[in-house]
FITITOR-651934 format. One line per 2 residues: number of its first residue (from 1); their letters; for each residue x, y, z of N, C-alpha, C, O. Coordinates in steps of 0.2 Angstrom, whole numbers. Last residue first. Layout:
N
NUM = a = X,Y,Z,X,Y,Z,X,Y,Z,X,Y,Z; ...
This chain:
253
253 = xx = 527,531,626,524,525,632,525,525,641,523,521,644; 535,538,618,528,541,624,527,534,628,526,535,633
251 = xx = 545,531,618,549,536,623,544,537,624,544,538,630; 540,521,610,542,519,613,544,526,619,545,524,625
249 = xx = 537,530,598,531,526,602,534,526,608,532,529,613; 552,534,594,547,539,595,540,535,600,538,538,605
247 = xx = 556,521,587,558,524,594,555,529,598,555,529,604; 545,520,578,547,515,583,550,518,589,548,518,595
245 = xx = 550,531,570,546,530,572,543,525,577,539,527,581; 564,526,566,563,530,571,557,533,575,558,536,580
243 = xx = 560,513,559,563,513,567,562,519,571,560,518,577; 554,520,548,551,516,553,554,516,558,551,518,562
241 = xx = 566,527,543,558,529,545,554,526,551,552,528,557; 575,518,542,575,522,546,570,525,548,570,527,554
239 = xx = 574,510,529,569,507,534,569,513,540,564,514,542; 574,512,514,577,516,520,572,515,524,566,518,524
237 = xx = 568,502,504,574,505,504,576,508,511,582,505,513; 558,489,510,558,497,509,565,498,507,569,493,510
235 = xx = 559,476,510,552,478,506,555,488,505,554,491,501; 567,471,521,570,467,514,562,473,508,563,473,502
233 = xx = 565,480,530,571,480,526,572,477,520,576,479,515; 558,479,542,555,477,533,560,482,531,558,488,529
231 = xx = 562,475,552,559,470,552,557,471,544,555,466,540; 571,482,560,572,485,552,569,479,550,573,476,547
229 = xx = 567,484,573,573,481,572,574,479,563,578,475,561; 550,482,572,556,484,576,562,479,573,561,474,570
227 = xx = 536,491,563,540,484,565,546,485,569,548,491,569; 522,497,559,527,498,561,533,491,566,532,487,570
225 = xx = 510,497,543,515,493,547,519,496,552,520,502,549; 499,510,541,505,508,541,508,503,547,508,505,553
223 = xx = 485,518,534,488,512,540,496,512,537,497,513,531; 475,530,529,480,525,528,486,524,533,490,527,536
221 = xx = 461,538,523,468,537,529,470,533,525,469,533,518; 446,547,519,452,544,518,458,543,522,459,548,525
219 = xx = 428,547,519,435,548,523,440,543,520,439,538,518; 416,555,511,420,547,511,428,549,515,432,553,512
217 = xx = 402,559,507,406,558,514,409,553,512,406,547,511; 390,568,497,396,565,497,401,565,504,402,571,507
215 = xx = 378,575,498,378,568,503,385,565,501,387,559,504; 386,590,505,380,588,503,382,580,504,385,578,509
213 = xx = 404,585,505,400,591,502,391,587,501,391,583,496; 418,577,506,415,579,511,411,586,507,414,591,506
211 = xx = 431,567,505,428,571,501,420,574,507,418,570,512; 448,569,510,443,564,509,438,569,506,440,575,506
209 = xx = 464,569,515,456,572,515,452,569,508,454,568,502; 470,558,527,470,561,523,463,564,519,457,562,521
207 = xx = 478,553,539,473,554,539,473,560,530,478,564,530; 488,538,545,489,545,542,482,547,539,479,542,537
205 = xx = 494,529,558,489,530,553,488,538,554,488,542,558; 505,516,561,504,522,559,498,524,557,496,520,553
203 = xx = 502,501,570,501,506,566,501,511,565,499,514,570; 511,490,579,508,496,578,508,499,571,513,499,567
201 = xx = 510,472,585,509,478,579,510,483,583,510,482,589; 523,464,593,516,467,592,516,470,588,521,472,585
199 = xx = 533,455,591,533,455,586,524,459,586,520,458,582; 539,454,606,545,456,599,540,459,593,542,464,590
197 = xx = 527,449,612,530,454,614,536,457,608,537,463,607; 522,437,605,518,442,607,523,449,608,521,454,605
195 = xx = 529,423,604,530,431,599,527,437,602,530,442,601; 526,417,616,532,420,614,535,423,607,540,425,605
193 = xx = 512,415,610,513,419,617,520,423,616,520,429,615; 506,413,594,509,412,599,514,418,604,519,422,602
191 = xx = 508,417,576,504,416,583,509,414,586,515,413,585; 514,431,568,515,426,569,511,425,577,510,429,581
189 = xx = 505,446,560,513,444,564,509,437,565,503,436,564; 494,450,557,499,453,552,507,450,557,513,452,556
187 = xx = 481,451,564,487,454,566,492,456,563,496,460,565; 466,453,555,474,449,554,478,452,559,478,458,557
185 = xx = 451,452,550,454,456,558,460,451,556,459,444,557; 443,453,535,444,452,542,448,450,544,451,446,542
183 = xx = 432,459,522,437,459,525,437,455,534,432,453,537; 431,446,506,429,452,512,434,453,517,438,449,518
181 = xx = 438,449,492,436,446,496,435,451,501,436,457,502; 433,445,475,434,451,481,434,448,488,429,444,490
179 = xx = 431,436,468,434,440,466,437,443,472,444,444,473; 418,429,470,425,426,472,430,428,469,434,424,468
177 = xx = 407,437,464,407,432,471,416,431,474,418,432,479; 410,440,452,410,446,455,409,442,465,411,445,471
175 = xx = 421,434,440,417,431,445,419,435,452,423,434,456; 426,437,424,426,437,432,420,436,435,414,436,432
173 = xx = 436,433,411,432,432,414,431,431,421,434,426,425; 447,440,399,446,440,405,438,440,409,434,445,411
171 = xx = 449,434,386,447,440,389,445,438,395,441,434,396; 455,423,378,460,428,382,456,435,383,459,440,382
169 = xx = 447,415,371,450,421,367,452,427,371,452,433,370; 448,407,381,452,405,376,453,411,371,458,412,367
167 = xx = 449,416,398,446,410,391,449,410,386,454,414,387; 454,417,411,454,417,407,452,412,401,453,406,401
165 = xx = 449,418,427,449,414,426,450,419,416,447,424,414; 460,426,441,454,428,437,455,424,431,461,424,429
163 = xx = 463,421,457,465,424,450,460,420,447,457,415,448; 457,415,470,456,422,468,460,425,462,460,431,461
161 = xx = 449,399,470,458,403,469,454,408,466,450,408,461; 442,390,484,442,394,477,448,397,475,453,398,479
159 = xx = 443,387,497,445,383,489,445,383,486,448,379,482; 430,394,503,435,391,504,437,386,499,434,380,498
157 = xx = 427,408,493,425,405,495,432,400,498,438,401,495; 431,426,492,430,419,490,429,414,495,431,415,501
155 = xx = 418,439,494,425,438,495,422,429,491,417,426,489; 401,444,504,408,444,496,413,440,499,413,439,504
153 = xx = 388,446,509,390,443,509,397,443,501,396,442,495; 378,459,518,381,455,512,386,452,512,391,455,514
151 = xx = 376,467,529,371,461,525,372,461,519,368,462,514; 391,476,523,382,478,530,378,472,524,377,473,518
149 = xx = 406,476,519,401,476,521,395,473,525,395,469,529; 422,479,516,419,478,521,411,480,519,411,486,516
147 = xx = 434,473,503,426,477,504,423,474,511,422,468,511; 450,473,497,446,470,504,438,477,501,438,483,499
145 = xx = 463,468,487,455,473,487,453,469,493,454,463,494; 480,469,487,473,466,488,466,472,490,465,478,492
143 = xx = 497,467,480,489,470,482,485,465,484,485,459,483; 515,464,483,508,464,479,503,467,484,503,468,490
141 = xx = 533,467,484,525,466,487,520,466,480,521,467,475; 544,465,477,545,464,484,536,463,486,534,459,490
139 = xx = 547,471,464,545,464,467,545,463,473,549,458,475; 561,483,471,556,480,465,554,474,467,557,472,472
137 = xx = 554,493,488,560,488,484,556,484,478,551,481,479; 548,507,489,548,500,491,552,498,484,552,500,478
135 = xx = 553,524,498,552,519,493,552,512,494,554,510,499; 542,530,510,548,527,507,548,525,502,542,525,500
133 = xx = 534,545,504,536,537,506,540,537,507,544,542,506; 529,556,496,533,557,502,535,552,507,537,553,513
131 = xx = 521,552,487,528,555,485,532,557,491,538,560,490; 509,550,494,512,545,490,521,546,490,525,542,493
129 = xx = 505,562,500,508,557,504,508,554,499,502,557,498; 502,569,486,506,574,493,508,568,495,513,566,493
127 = xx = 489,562,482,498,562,478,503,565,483,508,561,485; 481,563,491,483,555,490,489,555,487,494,551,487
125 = xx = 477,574,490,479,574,496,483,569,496,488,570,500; 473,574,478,478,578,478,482,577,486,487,579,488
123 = xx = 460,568,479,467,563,476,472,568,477,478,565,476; 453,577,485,455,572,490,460,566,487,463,562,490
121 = xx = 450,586,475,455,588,483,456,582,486,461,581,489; 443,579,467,451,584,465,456,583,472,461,581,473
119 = xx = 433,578,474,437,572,471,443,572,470,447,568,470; 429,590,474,429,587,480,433,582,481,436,580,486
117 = xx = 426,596,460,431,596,466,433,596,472,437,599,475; 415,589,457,423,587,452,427,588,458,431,584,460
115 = xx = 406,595,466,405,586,465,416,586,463,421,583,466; 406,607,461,407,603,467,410,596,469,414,593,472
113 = xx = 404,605,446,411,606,448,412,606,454,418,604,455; 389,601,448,396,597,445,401,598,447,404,593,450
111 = xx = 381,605,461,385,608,457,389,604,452,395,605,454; 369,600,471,375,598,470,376,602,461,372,600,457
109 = xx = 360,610,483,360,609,474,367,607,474,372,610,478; 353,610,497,356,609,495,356,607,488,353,602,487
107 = xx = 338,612,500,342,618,499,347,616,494,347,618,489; 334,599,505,332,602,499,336,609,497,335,610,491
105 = xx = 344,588,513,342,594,514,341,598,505,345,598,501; 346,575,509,341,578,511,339,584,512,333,586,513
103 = xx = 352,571,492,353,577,499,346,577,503,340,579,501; 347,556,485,348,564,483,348,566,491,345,564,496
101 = xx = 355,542,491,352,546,490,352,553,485,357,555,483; 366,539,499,366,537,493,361,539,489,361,539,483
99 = xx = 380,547,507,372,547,505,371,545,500,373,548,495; 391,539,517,391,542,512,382,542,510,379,537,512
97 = xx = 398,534,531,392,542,531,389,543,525,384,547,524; 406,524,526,399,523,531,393,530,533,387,530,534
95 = xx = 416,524,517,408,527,516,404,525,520,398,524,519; 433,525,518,427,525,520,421,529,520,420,535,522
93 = xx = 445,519,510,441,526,509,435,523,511,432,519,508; 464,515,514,456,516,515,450,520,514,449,525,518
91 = xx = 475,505,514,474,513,509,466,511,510,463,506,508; 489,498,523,483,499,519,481,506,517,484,511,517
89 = xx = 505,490,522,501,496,520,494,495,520,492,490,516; 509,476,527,511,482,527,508,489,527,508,493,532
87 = xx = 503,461,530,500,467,525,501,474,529,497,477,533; 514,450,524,512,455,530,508,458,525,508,458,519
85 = xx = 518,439,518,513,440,517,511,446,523,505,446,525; 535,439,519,532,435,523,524,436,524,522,434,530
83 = xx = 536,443,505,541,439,509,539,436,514,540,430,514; 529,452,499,528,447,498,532,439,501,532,433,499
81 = xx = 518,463,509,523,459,507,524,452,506,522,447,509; 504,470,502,507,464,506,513,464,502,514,465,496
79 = xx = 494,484,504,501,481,500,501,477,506,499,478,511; 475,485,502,482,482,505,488,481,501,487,479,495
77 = xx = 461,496,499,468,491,497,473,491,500,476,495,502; 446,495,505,454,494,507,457,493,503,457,487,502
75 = xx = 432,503,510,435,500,503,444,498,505,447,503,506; 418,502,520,423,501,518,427,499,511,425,494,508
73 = xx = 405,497,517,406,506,522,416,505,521,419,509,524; 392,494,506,400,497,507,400,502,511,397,507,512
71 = xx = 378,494,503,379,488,506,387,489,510,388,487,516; 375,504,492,373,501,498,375,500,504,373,503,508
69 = xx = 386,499,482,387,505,487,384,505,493,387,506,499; 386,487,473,386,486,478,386,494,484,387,493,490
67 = xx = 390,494,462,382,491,461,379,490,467,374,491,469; 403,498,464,396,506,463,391,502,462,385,505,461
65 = xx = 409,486,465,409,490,470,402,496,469,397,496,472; 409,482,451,405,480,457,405,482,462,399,482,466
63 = xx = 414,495,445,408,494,442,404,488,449,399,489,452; 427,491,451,423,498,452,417,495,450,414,494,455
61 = xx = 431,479,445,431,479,455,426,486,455,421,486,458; 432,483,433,427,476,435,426,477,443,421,476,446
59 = xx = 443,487,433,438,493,429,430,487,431,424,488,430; 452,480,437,450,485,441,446,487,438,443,492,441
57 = xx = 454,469,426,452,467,433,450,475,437,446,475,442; 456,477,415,451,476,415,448,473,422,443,474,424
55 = xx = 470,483,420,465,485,418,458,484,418,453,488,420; 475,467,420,474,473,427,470,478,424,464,477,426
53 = xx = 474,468,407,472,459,410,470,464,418,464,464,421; 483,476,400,477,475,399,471,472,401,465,471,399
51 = xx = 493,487,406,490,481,405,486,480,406,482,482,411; 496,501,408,495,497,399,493,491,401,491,489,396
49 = xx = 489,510,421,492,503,420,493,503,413,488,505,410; 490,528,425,487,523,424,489,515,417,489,516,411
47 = xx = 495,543,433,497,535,430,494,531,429,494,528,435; 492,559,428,490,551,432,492,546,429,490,544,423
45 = xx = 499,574,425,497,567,423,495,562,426,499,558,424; 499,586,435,503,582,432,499,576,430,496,573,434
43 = xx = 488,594,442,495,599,435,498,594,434,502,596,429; 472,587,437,479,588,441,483,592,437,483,594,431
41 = xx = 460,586,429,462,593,428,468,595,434,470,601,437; 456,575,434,454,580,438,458,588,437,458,593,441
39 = xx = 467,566,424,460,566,430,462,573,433,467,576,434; 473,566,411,474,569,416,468,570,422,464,575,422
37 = xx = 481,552,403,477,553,408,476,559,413,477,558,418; 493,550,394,484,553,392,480,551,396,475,549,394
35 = xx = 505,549,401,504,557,395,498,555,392,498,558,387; 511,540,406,507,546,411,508,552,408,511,557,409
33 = xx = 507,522,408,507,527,405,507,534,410,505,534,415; 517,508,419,511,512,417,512,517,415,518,518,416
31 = xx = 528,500,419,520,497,414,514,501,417,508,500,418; 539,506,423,537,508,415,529,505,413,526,506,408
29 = xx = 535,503,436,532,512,434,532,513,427,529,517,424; 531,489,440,536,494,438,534,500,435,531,499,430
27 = xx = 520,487,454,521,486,447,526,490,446,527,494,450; 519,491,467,516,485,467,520,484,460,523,479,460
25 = xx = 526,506,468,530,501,466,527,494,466,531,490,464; 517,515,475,520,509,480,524,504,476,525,499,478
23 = xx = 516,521,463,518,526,467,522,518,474,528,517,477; 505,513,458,514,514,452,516,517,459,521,513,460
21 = xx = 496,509,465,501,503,462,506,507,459,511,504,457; 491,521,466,493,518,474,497,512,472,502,509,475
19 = xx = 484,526,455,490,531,461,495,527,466,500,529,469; 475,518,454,478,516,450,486,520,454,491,517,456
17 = xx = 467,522,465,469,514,463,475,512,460,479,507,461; 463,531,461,466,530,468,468,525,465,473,526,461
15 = xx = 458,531,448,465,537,449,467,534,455,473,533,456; 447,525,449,452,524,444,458,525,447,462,521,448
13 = xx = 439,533,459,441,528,461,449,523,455,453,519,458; 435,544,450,439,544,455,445,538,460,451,538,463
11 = xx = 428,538,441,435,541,437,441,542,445,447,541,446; 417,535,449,420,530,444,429,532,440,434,529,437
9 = xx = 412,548,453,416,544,458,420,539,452,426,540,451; 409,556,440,414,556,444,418,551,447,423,549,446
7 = xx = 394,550,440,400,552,435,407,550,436,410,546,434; 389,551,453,388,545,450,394,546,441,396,541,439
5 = xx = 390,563,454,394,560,458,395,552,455,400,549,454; 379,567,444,387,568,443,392,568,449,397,571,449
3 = xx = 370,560,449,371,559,443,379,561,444,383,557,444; 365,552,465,365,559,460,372,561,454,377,563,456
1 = x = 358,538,466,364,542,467,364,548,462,362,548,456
């Protein structure tokens, strides 16, 4: 990987991460700092965690994820509600184009400050839709890392428990197998025929700019739950979005 992508991405991934648990309320916005992190020379501060147990668990997901890049054509974080486990949100940065290589086209000189500001533009993309959510209700959801990948094998095993095992001098010890898990296909609603029609999905999906220069290609979006009948009332402050969104499918149909 070429060095100062290879710099960067690691700070980049920080900031998404970190952006998506204060802003979606996963935690309370007092247990993160936002007067000494300024990633990417944003005009405002980035929020990142004081806990030190999360901290360490993300800063352990990136270092595995960037050993594993190869192999990643997908990165997801999910907000799940915590009421009935939906997974309401996802937040996706897709690397299935990304070049793991130096450029092939020899012309091509990647620039640091290109590199910087590729990563610039695509978290700024990720603050613009943050701050223009719903809000989500305190305690109401949690997170998940999903990694889709090509001939390899992650996530936990059956019977394994995904919290991270603590030792006696309280540092946190991970286990990079049963850590993460991998992804696969949920509908997010209850089985059987007579649900089928009350309780279909649909998704929102918002496209967001993503980084793209020489072999850097990683698309960014983001899914959204849509539920009928203020089905996530108990998770959002002003479900109104949603329904009228809901009403809007329903008039193109």
């Amino acid at each position: 990987m070429n060095y100062f992508i290879e710099k960067w991405i690691r700070v980049y991934l920080k900031c998404f991460i970190n952006l998506i648990l204060c802003h979606r309320n996963v935690y309370p916005k007092s247990s993160f700092t936002y007067t000494t992190y300024q990633g990417f020379n944003l005009p405002q501060y980035l929020p990142i965690t004081r806990h030190h147990g999360l901290n360490s668990y993300i800063e352990e997901f990136i270092s595995d994820l960037l050993g594993k890049l190869d192999h990643v054509y997908h990165l997801s974080l999910f907000v799940i509600s915590k009421h009935n486990g939906w997974a309401i949100e996802r937040y996706v940065l897709d690397f299935g184009q990304f070049q793991h290589g130096q450029p092939v086209d020899k012309d091509i000189v990647l620039k640091e400050g290109e590199v910087y500001d590729e990563f610039r533009s695509s978290l700024n993309s990720l603050i613009t839709y943050l701050e223009k959510q719903t809000p989500i209700r305190d305690d109401t959801v949690t997170f998940e890392f999903v990694i889709d990948t090509i001939e390899m094998a992650l996530g936990r095993k059956f019977g394994i428990d995904m919290d991270p095992k603590t030792s006696k001098s309280q540092v946190v010890d991970f286990e990079r197998d049963t850590n993460w898990i991998r992804y696969h296909e949920d509908q997010n609603v209850p089985d059987g025929k007579e649900h089928s029609g009350a309780y279909k999905p649909k998704l929102k999906v918002t496209a967001l700019i993503g980084c793209d220069w020489g072999p850097i290609c990683i698309q960014q979006y983001n899914e959204r739950l849509i539920v009928p009948n203020k089905g996530l009332s108990q998770v959002y402050y002003d479900d109104d979005q949603t329904n009228n969104f809901e009403l809007t499918l329903g008039s193109l149909q």
